[in-house]
Backbone as a chain_set.jsonl record, in Angstrom:
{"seq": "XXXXXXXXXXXXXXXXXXXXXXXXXXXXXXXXXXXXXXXXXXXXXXXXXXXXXXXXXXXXXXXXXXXXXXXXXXXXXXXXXXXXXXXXXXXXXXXXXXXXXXXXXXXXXXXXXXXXXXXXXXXXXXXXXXXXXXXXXXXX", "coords": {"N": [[-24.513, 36.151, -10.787], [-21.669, 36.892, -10.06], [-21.543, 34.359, -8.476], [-21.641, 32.532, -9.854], [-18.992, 32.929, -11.741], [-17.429, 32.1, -9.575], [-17.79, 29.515, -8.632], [-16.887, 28.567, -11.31], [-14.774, 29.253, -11.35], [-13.702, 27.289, -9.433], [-14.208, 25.029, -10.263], [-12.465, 24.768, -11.89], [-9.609, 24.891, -10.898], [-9.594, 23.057, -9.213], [-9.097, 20.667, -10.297], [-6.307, 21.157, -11.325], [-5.284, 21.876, -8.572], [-4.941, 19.138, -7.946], [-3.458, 17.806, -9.972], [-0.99, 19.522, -9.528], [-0.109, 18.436, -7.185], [0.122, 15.48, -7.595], [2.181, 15.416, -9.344], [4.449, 16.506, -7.518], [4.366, 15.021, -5.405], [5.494, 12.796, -6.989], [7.699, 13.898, -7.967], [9.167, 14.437, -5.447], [9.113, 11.69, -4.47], [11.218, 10.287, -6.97], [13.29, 12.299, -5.842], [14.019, 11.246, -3.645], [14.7, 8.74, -4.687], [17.134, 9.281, -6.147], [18.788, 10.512, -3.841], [19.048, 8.275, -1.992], [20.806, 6.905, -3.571], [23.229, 8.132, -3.977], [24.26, 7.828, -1.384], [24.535, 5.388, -1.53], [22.583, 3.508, -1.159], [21.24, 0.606, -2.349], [19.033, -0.593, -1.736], [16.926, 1.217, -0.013], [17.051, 3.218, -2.462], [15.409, 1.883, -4.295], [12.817, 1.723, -2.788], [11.076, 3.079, -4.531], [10.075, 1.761, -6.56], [7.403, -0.589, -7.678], [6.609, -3.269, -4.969], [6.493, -6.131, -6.496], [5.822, -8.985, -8.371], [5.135, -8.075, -10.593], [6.644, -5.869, -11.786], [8.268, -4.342, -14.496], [11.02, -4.121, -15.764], [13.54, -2.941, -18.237], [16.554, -3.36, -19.732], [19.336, -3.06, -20.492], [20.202, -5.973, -21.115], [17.596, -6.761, -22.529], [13.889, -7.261, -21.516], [12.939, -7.965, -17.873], [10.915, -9.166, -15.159], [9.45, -8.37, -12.099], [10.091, -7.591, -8.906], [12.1, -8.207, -6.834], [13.853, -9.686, -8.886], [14.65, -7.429, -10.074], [15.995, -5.643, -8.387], [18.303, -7.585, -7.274], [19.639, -7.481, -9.727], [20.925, -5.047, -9.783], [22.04, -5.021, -7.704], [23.893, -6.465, -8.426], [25.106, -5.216, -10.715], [26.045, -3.437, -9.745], [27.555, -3.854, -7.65], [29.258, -2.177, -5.155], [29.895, 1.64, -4.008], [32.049, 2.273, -5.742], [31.573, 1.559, -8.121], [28.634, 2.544, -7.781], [28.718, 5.166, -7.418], [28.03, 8.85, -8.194], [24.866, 10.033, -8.769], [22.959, 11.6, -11.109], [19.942, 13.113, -11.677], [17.345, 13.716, -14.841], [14.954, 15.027, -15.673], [13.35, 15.1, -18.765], [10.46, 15.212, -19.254], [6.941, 15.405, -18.657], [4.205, 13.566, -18.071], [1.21, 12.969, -17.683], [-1.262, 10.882, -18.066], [-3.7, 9.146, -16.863], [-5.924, 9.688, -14.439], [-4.231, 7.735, -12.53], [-2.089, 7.348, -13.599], [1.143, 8.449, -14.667], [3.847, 9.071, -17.289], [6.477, 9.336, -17.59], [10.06, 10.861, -19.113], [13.351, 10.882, -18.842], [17.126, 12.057, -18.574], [19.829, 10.223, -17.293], [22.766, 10.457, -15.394], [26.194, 8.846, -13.97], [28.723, 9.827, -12.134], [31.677, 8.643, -11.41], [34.434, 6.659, -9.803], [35.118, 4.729, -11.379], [34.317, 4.507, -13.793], [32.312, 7.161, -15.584], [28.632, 7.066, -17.029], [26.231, 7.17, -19.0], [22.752, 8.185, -19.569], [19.437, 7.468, -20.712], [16.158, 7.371, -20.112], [12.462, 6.087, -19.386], [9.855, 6.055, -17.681], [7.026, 4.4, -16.266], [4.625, 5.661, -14.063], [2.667, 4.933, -11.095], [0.083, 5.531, -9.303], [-0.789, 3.586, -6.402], [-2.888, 2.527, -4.566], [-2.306, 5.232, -2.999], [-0.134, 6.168, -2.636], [2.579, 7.082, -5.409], [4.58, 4.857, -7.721], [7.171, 3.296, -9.271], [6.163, 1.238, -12.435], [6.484, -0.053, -14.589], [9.945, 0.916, -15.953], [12.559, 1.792, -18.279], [15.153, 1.524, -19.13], [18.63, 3.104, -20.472]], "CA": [[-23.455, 36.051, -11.784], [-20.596, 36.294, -9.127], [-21.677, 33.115, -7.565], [-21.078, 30.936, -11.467], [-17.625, 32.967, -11.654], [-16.718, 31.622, -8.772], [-17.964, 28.49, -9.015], [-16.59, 27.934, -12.705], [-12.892, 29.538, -10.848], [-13.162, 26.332, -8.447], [-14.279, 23.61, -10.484], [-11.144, 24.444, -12.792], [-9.207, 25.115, -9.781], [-9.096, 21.819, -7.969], [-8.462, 19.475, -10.684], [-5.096, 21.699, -11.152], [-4.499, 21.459, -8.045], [-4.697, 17.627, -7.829], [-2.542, 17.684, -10.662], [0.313, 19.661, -8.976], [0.045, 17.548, -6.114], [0.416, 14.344, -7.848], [3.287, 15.736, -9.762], [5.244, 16.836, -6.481], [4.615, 13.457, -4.849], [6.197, 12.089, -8.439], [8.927, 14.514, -7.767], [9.442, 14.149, -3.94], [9.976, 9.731, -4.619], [12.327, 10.749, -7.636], [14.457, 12.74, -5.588], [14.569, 10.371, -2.798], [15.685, 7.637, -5.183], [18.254, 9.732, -6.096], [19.303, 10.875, -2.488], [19.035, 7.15, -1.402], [21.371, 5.521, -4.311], [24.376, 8.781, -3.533], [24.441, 7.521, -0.14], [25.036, 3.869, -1.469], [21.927, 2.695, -0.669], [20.197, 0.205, -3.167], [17.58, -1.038, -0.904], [16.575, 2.854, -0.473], [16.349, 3.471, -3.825], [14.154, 0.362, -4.565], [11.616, 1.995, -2.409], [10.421, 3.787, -5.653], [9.762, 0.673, -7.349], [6.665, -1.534, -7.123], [7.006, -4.149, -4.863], [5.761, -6.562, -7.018], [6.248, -9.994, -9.544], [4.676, -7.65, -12.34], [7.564, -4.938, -12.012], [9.085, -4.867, -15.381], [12.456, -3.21, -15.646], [13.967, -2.806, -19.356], [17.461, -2.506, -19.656], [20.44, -3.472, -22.482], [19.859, -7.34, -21.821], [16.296, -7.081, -22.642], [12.665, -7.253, -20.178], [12.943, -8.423, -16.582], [9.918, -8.623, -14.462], [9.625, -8.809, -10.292], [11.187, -6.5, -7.559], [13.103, -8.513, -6.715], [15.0, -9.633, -9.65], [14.865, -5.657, -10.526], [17.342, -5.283, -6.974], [19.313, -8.424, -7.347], [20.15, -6.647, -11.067], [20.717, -3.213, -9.234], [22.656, -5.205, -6.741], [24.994, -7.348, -9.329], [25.653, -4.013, -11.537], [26.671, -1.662, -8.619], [28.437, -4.187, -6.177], [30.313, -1.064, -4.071], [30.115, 2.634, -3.797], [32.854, 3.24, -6.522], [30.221, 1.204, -9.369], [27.51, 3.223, -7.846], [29.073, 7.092, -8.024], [27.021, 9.997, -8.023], [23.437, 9.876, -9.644], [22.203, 12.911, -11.247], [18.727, 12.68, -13.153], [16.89, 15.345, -15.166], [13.301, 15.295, -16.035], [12.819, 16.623, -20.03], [9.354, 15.226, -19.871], [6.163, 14.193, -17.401], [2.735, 13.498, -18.865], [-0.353, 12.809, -16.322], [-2.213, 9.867, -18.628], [-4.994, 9.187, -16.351], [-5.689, 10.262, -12.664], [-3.916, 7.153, -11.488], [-0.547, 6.546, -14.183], [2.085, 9.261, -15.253], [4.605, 9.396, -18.352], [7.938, 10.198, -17.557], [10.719, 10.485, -20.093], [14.501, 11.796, -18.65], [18.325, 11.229, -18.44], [20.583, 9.811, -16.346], [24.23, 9.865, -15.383], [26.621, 8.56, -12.917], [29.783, 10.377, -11.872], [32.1, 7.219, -10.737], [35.801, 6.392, -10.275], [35.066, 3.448, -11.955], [34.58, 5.097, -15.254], [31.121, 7.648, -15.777], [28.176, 6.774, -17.691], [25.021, 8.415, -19.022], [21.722, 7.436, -20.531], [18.155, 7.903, -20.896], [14.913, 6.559, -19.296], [11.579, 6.612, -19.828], [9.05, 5.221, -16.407], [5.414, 4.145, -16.385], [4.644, 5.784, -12.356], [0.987, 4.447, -11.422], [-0.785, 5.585, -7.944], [-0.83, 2.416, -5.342], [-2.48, 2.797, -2.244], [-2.205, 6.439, -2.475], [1.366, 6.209, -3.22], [3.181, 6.762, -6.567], [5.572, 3.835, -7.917], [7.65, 3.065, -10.757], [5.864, 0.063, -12.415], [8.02, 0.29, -15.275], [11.298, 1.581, -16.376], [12.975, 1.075, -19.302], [16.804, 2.549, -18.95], [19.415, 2.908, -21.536]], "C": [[-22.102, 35.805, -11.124], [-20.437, 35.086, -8.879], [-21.039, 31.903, -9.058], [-19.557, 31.247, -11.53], [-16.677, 31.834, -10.888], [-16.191, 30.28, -8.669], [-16.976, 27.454, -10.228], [-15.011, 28.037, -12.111], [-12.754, 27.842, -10.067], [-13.197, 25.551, -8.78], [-13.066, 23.45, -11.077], [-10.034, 24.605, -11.812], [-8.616, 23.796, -9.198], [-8.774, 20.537, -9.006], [-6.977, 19.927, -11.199], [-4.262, 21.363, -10.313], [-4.004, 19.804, -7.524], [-3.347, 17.075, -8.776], [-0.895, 17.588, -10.252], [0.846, 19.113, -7.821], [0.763, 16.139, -6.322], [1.965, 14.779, -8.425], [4.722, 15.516, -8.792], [5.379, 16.066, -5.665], [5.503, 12.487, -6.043], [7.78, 12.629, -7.893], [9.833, 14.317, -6.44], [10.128, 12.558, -3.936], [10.945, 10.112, -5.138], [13.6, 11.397, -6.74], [15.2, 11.831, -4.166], [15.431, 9.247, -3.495], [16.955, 8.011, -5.319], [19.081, 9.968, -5.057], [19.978, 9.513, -1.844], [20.685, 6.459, -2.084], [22.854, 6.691, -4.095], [24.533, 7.873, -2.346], [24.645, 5.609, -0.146], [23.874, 2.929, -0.858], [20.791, 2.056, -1.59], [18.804, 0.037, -2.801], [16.625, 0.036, -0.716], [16.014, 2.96, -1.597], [15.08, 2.729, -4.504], [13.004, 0.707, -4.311], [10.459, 2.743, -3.389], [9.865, 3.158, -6.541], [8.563, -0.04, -6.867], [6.805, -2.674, -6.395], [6.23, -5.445, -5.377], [5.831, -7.731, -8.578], [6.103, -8.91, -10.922], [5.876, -6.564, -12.614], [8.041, -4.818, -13.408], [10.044, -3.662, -15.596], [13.287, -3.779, -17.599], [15.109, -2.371, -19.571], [18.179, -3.145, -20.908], [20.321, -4.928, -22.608], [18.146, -7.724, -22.035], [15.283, -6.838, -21.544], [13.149, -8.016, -19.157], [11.827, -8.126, -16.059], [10.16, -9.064, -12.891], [10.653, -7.625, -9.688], [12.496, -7.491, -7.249], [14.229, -9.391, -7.192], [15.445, -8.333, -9.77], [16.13, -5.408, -9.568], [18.26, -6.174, -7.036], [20.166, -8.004, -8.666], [20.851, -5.51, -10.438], [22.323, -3.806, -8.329], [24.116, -5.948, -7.232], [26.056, -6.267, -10.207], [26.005, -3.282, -11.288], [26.893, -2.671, -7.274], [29.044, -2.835, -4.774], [29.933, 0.398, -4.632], [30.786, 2.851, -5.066], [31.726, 2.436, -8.247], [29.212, 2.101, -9.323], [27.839, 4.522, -8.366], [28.055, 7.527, -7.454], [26.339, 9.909, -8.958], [23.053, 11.064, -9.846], [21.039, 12.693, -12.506], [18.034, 14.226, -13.118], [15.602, 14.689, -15.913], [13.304, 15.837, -17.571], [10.945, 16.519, -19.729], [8.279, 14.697, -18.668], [4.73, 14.818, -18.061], [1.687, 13.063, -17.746], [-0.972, 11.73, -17.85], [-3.171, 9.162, -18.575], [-4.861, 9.6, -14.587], [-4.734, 9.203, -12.134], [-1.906, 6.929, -12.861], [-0.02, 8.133, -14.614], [3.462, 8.253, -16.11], [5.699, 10.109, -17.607], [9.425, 10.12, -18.47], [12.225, 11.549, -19.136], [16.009, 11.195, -18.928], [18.671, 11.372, -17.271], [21.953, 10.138, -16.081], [24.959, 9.551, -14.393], [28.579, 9.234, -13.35], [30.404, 9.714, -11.099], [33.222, 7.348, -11.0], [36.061, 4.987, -10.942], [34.636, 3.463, -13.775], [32.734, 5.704, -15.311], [30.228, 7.068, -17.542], [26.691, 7.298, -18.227], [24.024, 7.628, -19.937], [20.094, 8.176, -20.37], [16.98, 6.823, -20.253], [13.567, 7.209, -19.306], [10.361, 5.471, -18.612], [7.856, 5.687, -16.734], [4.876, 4.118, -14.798], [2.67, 5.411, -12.068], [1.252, 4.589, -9.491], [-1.578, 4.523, -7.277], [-1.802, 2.757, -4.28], [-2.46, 4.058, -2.216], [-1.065, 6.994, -2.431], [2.032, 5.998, -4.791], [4.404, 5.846, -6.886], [6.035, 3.677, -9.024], [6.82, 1.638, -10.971], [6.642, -0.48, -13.993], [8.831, 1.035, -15.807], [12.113, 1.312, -17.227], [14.362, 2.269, -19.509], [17.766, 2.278, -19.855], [20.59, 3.757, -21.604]], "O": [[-21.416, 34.825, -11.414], [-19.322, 34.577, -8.996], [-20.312, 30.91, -9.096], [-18.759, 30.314, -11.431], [-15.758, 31.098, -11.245], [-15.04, 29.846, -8.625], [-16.557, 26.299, -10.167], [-14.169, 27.162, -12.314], [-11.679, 27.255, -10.19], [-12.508, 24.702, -8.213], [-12.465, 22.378, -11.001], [-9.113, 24.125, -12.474], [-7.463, 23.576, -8.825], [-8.253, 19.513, -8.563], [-6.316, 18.95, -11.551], [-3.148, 20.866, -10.478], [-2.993, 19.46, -6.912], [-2.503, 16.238, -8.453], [-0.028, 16.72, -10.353], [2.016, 19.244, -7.462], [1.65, 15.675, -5.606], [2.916, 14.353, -7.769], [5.687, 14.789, -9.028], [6.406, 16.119, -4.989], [6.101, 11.471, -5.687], [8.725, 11.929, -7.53], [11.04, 14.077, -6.47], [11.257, 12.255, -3.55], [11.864, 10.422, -4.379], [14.756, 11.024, -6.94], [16.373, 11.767, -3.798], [16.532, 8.867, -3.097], [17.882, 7.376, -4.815], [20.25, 9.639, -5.258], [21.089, 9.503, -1.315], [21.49, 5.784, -1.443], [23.854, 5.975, -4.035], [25.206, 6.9, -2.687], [24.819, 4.832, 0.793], [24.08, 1.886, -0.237], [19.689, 2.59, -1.723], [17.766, 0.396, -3.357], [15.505, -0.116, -1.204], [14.812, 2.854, -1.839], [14.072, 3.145, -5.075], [12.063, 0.385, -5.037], [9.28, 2.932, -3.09], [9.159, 3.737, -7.367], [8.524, -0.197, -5.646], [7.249, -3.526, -7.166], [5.307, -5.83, -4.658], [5.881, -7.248, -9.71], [6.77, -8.943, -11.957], [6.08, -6.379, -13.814], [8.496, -5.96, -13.48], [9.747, -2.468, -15.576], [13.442, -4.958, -17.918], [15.211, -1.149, -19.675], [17.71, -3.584, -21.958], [20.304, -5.423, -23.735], [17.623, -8.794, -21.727], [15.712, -6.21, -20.575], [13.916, -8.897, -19.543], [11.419, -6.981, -16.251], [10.936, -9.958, -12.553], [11.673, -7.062, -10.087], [13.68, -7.291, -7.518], [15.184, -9.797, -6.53], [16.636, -8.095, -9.57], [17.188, -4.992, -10.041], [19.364, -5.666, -6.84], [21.379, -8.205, -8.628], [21.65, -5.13, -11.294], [23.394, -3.2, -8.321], [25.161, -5.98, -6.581], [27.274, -6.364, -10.357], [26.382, -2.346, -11.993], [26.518, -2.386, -6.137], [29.062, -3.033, -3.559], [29.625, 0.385, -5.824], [30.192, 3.694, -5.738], [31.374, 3.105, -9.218], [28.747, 2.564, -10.364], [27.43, 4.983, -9.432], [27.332, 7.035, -6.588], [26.843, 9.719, -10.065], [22.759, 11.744, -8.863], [21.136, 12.316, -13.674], [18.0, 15.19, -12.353], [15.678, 13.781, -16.741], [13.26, 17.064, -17.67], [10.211, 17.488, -19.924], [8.587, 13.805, -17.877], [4.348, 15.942, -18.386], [2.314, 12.923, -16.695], [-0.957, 12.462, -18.839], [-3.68, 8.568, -19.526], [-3.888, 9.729, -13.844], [-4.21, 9.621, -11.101], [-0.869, 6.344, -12.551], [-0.892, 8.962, -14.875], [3.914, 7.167, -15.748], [5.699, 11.252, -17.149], [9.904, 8.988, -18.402], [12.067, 12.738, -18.861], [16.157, 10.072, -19.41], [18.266, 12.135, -16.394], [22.46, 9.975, -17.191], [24.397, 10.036, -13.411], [29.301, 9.121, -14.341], [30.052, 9.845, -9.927], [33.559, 7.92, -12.036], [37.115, 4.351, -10.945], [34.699, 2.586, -14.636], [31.868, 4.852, -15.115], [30.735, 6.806, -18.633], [26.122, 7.997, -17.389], [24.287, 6.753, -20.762], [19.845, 9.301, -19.937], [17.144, 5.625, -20.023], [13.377, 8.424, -19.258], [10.178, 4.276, -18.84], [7.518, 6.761, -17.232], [4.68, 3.052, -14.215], [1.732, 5.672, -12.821], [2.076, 4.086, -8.727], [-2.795, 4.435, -7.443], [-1.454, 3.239, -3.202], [-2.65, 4.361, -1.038], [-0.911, 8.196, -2.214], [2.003, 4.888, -5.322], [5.385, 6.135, -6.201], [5.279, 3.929, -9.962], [6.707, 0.883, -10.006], [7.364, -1.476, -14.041], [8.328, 2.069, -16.245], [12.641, 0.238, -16.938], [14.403, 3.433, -19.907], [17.844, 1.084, -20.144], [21.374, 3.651, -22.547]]}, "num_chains": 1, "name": "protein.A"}
């Protein structure tokens, strides 16, 4: 009888912890993007992004797809340090939707001498390679 306890403790056990794993690799990119884009560094931040034609990035002029329109955008809309500011993002929401894609819903804002701005975002993160990536993002 011990031995099924145990058993039944581990099978529910390890897909938990796969869970909180994936999560904390979700969380770990996230905060690098953030870390990366204070420090003025688009190219950094990018690293969170798929590199990849299918990228699609959603912002106020409509869909964009590709990495690297996504950075030449990134790179047109935050010329300098005082466009970029300080990035602070907050998590309300993160969904697991199959072992390999997560749901993420949060806001944004930037603390800039160029006038602050704030919004909302909602990313589609999908497990690469063994690595989690934004594959899209749809920011507002």
């Amino acid at each position: 009888m011990k031995n099924w306890i145990l058993l039944l403790l581990i099978c529910f056990a390890v897909p938990a912890f796969a869970q909180n794993s994936n999560e904390q690799q979700i969380l770990t990119m996230l905060d690098a993007q953030v870390k990366e884009w204070n420090k003025g560094n688009i190219a950094g931040y990018m690293h969170g992004y798929w590199e990849n034609d299918s990228l699609l990035f959603i912002g106020s002029n409509g869909p964009r797809y590709g990495y690297t329109t996504t950075l030449k955008r990134y790179q047109q809309a935050y010329p300098d340090k005082a466009h970029m500011g300080t990035l602070t993002s907050t998590i309300t929401s993160m969904k697991q939707l199959s072992p390999e894609y997560y749901f993420i819903v949060g806001k944004w804002a930037l603390k800039r001498s160029a006038g602050n701005v704030s919004g909302s975002y909602t990313l589609l993160l999908r497990k690469i390679n063994d690595v989690w990536v934004i594959v899209c993002d749809h920011s507002s």
